[in-house]
N, C-alpha and C positions, 0 to 999 in steps of 0.2 A: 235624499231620504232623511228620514228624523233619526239622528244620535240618540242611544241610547244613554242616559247615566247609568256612569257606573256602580253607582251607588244603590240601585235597585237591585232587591233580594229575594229570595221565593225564600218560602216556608220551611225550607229544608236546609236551607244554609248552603247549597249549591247555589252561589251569585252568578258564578261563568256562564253553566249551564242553561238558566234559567233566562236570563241576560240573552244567550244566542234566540234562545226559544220566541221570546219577546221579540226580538229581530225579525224572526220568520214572520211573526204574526203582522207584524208591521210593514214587511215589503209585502204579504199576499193581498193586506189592505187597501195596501197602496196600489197596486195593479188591478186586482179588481175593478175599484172607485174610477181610476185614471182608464178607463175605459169608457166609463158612462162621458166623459166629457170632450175627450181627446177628439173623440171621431164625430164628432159636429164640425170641427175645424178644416176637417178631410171629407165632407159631406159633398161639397161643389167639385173637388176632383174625382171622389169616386161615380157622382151624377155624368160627368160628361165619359169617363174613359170605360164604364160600361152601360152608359147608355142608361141609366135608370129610369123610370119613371116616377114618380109622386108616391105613389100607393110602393114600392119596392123602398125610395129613400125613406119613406118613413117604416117603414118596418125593419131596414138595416139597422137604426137609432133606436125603435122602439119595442124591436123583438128582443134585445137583449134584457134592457129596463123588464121586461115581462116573466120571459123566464127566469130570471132572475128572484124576481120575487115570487113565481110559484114553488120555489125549489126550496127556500129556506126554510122551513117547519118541518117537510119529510128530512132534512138534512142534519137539521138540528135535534130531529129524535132519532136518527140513526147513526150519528156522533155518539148520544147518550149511552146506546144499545150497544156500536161495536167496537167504538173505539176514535178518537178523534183524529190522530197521528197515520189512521187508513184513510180514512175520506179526505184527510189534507192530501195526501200522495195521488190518489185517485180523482180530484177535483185540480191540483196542478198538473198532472199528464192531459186531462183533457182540457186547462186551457192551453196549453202548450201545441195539441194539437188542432183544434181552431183555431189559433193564431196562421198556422200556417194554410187553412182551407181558406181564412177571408184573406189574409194574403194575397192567395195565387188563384184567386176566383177570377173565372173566365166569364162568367155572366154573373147576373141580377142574382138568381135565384140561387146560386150557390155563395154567395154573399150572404142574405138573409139566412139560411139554413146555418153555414157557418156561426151567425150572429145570436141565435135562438140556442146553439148548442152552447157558444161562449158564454150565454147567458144562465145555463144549467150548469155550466163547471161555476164560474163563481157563484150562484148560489151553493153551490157543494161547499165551497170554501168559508164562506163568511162566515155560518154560525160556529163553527170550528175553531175559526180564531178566535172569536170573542168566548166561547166558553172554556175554552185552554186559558184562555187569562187571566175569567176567571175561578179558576181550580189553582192556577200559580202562584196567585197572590193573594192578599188578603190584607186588611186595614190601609193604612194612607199607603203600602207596595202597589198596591191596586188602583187607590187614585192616581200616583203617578204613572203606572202601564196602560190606563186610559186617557190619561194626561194625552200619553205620546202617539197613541191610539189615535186621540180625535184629531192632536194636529196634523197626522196623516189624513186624516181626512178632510179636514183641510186643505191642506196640502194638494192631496191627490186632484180638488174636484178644482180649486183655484187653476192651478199650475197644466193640466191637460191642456188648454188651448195653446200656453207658451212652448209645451211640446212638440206638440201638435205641429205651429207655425214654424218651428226651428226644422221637424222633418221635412215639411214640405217645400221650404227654402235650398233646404242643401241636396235633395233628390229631386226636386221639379215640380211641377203642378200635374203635370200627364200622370207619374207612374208614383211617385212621392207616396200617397196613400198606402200603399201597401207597405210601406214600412212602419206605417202608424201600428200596422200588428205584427210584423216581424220585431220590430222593437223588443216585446215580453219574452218571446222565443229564449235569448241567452239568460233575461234573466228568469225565465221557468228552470231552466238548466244549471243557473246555480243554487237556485233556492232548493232545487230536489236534494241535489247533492249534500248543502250545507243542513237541511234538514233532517236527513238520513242521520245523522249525527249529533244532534243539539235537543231534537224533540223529546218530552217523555213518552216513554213508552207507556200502549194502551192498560188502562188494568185490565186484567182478565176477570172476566164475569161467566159463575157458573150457569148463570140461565141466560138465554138471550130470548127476551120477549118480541114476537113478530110486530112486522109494522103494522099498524091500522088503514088498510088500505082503503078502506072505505070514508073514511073519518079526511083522509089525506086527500081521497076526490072530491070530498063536498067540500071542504077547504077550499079547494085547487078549483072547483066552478065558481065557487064563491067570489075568489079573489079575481079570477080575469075574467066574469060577468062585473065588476068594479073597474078592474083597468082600463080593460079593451073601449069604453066610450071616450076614456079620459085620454085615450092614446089617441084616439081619433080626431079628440078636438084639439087641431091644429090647424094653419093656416083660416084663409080669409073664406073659405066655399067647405067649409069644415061640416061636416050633417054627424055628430057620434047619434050613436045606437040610445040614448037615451032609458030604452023599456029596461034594457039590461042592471040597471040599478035595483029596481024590484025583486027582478030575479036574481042578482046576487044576492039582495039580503035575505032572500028565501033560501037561498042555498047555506048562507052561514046560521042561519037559525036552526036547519035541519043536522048542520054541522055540532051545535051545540045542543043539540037533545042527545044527540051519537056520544057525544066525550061524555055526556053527564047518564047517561045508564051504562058506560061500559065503567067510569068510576063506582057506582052505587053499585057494582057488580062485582067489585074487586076487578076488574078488566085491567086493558094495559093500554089508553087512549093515549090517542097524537098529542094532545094537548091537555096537561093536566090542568084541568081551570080552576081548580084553587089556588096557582101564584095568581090569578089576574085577581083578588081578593088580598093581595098584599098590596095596599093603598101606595105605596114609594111607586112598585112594578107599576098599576095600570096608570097612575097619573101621568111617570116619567115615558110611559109608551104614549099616551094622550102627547104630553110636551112635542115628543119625539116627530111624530106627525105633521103636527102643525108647522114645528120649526125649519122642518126638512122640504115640506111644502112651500117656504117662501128663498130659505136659503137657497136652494140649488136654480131657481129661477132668475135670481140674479145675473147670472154669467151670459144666461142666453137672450137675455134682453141687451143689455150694456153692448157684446159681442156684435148684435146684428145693427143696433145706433152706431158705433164707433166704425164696424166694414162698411156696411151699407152704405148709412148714412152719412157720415161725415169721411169716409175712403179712407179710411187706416188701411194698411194693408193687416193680414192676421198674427204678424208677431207683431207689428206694433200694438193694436188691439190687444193681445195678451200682455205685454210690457205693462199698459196702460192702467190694468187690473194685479200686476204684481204685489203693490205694498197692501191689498188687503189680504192675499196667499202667507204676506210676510206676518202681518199684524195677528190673524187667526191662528196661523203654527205657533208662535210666541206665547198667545194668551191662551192658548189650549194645554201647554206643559204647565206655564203656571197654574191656571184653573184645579190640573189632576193633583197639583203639590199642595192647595190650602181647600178643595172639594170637604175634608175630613173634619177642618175645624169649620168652615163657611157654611156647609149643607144646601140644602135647599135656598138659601141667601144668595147664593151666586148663580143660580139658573137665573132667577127674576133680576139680578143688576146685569147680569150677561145679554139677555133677549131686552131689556129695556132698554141698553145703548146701542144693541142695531138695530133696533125698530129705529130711534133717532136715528142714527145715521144712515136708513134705508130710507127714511121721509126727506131728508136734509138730500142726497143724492136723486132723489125723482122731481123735488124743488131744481136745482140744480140741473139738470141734465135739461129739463124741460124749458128753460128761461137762458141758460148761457150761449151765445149765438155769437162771443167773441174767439179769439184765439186761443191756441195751449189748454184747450177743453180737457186731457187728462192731467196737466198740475191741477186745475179748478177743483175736479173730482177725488184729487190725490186723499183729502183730508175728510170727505166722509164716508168713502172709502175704505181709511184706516181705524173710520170711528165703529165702522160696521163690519169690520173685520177682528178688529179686538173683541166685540162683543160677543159673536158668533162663535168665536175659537172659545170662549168662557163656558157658553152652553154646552157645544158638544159632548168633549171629555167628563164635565160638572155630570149634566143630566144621565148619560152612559154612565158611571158610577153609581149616581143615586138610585137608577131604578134598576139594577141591579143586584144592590147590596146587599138585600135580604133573602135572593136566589142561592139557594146551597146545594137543590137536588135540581136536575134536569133544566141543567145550564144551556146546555144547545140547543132544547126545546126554547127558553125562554128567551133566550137572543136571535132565535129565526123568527118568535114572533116579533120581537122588538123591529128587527130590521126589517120586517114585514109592513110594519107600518110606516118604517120612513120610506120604504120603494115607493107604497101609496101615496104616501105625503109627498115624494119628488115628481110623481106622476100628475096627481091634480094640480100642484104648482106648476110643473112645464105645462099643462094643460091651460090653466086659469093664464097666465102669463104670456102666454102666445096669442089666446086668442083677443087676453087686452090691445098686443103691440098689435097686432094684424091688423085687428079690427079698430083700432082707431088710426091708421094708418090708412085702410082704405076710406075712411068716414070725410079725413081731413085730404083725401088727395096726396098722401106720398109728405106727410109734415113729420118728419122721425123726429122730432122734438116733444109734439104733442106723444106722437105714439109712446117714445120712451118714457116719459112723465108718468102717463098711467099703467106703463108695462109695470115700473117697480115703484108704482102705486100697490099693489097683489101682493106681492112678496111682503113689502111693509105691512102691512094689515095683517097676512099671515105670520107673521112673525111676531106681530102684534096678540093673535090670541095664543100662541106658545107664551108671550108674557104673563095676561092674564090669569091663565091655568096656573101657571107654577106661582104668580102671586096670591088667588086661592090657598093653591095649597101652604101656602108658608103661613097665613092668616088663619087655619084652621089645621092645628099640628094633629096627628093621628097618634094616640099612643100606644104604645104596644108593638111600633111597627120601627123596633130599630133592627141595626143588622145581625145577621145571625151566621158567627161562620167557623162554627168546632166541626158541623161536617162537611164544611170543605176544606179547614185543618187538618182533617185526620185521613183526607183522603188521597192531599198531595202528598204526606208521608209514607200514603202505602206504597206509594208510585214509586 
């Protein structure tokens, strides 16, 4: 895990406290994240030892990704409502207990169920931590707890396969898989514990306004009438749902006539959509998307070149992708330590040097056919690993900033949009490798080239956008934060 410094302070002048709290937020991140990737590694051993078929593997991998992202907006306005420090307690008992149901799944379909539920406890969790951090912090406090933030997440999405292979090395290929989620078990058990104790406690609020439950379902059609096609386009015989696009955005438009008469109403809507009119929020959610769409499709291309194709076995394969785990944790603390003086400057040099070093590795991968193929790779790599770690924590900071009232609303949608963004990129990105893989006859050199061809590109218009935005400064929209000052002191 990422070391905290000691040196970080919350508002209140309790460093200890605050410091443990920051902890928690950062191992819940860290498991969460390290789920999306871990069990791709464990995918070929849970396929043979229950029998899986196609349609079940991929819903074990991609029911989580889903519910996952239907859950963070209801989550993050029911943090705002009842209290963040309950829904954390209530989102680790239930991943806790999914851990143990995909565990000890005796079939498919209790696998998948399992995986759909895991996928609602960490949505329960995410918007929770990111708005606990920030209500804790405030000025460059807060760039570096997003600092340490993103190189968790980093961290987490890199480093799941080297897990991953190391579990299935010292337990087996047969049964090994199921400690891919026994793993979280102790640590859900110490985090409850350690939590109970370090977290601030909820304010008490004399009214609690009901959820929008209606506002939350047209959302919630909204968003997996968009998934569900993008989950489907995988492999080489892929057919998604395609009509379903329409009818999502009919659903989020009906979703956005709901928030905007229940605000002209004085109502108490799921989503206040005047932050998405604070220019920092929707750009940095805009960046967020795109960036997450190329980032996280990296792993699974390189991953199936490196087994596949060239017979790594899967901790070599992970080894092989270590120094960009190492280079993004690194440049993600720095990133959250100088985000306050660089601004919006450092999303655009951050996404500029991994689009390079995502174009300079798809060159490479696709043309080198001699030996030691991961030293060869070692160095763009690390060029697209520093850059990446830059974006994270930077852009999580900036579009943020100016969020003071309904924190958990506005980091469920943020994280909303990077599910999406992780979804069309494994989406886009598989069916590049597949599909030129079967075009060329089984040539995983052509395939890999144009798999993190996708990612490059997308990561390419996360550059774009934040280089806009630095070229056209908004004014009026710096940060704003006496009431989130005044409200970590009432705590």
């Amino acid at each position: 895990m990422v070391l905290v410094d000691s040196r970080v302070e919350d508002l209140s002048g309790n460093t200890e406290s605050r410091r443990g709290a920051l902890l928690i937020c950062l191992v819940i991140g860290f498991m969460t994240l390290l789920d999306v990737s871990i069990v791709n590694v464990a995918l070929p051993s849970m396929q043979v030892g229950l029998d899986m078929s196609p349609t079940e593997m991929s819903w074990a991998v991609a029911g989580y990704a889903l519910t996952f992202g239907l859950t963070l907006v209801p989550a993050g306005r029911l943090g705002d409502e009842y209290g963040r420090k309950k829904l954390i307690f209530i989102g680790l008992a239930l991943f806790g207990i999914t851990a143990l149901i995909c565990g000890g799944a005796p079939n498919a379909i209790v696998l998948v169920i399992g995986r759909l539920s895991r996928g609602i406890a960490a949505g329960l969790l995410a918007p929770q931590v990111i708005g606990l951090m920030q209500e804790m912090f405030a000025g460059s406090r807060r760039g570096k707890a997003f600092g340490y933030y993103g190189a968790t997440v980093g961290l987490s999405t890199a480093i799941g396969p080297l897990i991953g292979g190391l579990i299935l090395q010292a337990f087996g290929t047969a049964g090994g898989w199921r400690f891919v989620f026994y793993l979280s078990i102790p640590v859900v058990l110490v985090t409850l514990a350690f939590a109970l104790k370090v977290l601030p406690g909820d304010e008490p609020r004399p009214v609690h306004h009901p959820l929008d439950l209606l506002g939350a379902l047209l959302l919630g059609l909204g968003v997996l009438a968009f998934m569900l096609p993008l989950l489907q386009a995988t492999g080489t015989h892929a057919q998604p749902q395609l009509w379903l696009f329409p009818v999502g955005a009919a659903w989020l438009v009906l979703f956005v006539i709901r928030e905007h008469r229940l605000s002209s109403r004085d109502g108490h809507p799921l989503v206040n959509l005047k932050m998405l009119l604070i220019r920092s929020y929707s750009v940095g959610t805009m960046i967020a998307a795109a960036f997450y769409s190329g980032f996280t499709g990296i792993f699974l291309v390189i991953t199936l070149f490196l087994q596949q194709g060239l017979k790594y076995s899967a901790l070599e394969a992970a080894l092989s992708t270590l120094i960009f785990t190492v280079a993004s944790t690194g440049s993600a603390i720095i990133s959250g330590r100088i985000v306050h003086r660089v601004g919006r400057l450092l999303v655009v040099l951050g996404s500029a040097v991994a689009t390079i070093g995502l174009i300079a590795l798809a060159i490479l991968t696709s043309n080198w056919t001699g030996p030691n193929t991961a030293l060869v790779l070692a160095a763009p790599l690390l060029v697209a690993g520093c850059g990446c770690g830059l974006v994270i924590s930077a852009n999580q900071t900036l579009t943020l900033r100016s969020v003071t009232r309904d924190a958990g609303v506005a980091a469920g949608v943020y994280e909303t949009g990077q599910r999406v963004g992780v979804t069309l990129g494994t989406a886009l990105v598989s069916a590049l490798f597949f599909g030129e893989l079967a075009r060329t006859g089984g040539n995983y050199y052509a395939a890999v080239g144009l798999g993190l061809t996708g990612p490059a590109v997308l990561v390419g218009v996360a550059f774009l956008i934040s280089l806009v935005d630095l070229l056209r400064p908004a004014p009026g929209d710096a940060p704003v934060e006496l009431e989130a000052m005044s409200a970590v002191r009432r705590r």
